[in-house]
C-alpha positions in Angstrom: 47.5 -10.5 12.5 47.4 -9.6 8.4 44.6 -12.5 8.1 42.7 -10.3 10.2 42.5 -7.6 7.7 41.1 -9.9 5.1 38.7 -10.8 7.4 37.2 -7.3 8.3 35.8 -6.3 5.1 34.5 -9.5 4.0 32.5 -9.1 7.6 31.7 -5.1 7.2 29.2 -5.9 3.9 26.4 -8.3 6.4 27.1 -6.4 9.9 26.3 -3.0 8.2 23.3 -4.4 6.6 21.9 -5.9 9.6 22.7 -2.3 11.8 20.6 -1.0 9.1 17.6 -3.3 9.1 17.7 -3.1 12.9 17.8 1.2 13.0 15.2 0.7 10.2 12.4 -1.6 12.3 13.4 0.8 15.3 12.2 4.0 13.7 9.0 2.1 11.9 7.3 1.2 14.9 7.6 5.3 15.7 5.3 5.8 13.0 1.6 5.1 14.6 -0.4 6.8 12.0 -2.9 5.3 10.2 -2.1 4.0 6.9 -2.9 5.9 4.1 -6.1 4.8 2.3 -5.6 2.8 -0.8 -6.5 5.0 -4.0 -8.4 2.2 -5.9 -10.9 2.1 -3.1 -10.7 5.7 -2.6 -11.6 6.1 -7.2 -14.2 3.4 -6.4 -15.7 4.5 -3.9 -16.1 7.4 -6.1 -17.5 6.0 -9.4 -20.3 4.0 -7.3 -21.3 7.7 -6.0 -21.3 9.0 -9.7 -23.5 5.8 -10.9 -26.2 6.3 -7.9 -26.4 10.0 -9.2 -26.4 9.2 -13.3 -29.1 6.5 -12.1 -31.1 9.0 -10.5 -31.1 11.2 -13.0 -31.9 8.8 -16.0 -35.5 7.6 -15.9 -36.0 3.6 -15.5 -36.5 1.4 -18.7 -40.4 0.4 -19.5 -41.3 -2.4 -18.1 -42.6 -4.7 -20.8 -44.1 -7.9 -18.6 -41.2 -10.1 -19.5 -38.2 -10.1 -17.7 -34.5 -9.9 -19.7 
């Protein structure tokens, strides 16, 4: 009966973590929102808006008959 007690603890460390894991994949399939959009595409999306202006404002190079 005693060797039971040592056995309980060593067994409480994995059973907790996988209750957890299993209350944590429960309550993410709750969450049906769209995911957030990434900010790199989001501060790209911007700076290609900011060169189409700049290159509207800026009036095109000379052409020279050769190409570069």
């Amino acid at each position: 009966m005693s060797q039971i007690l040592y056995v309980l603890p060593a067994l409480a460390c994995p059973v907790g973590m996988g209750a957890m894991m299993w209350f944590m994949m429960r309550s993410g399939n709750k969450n049906t929102a769209a995911p957030a959009a990434d900010p790199r595409e989001q501060e790209l999306a911007s700076l290609r808006e900011e060169i189409a202006d700049l290159r509207k404002k800026v009036p095109a190079p000379a052409q020279r008959g050769h190409t570069p």
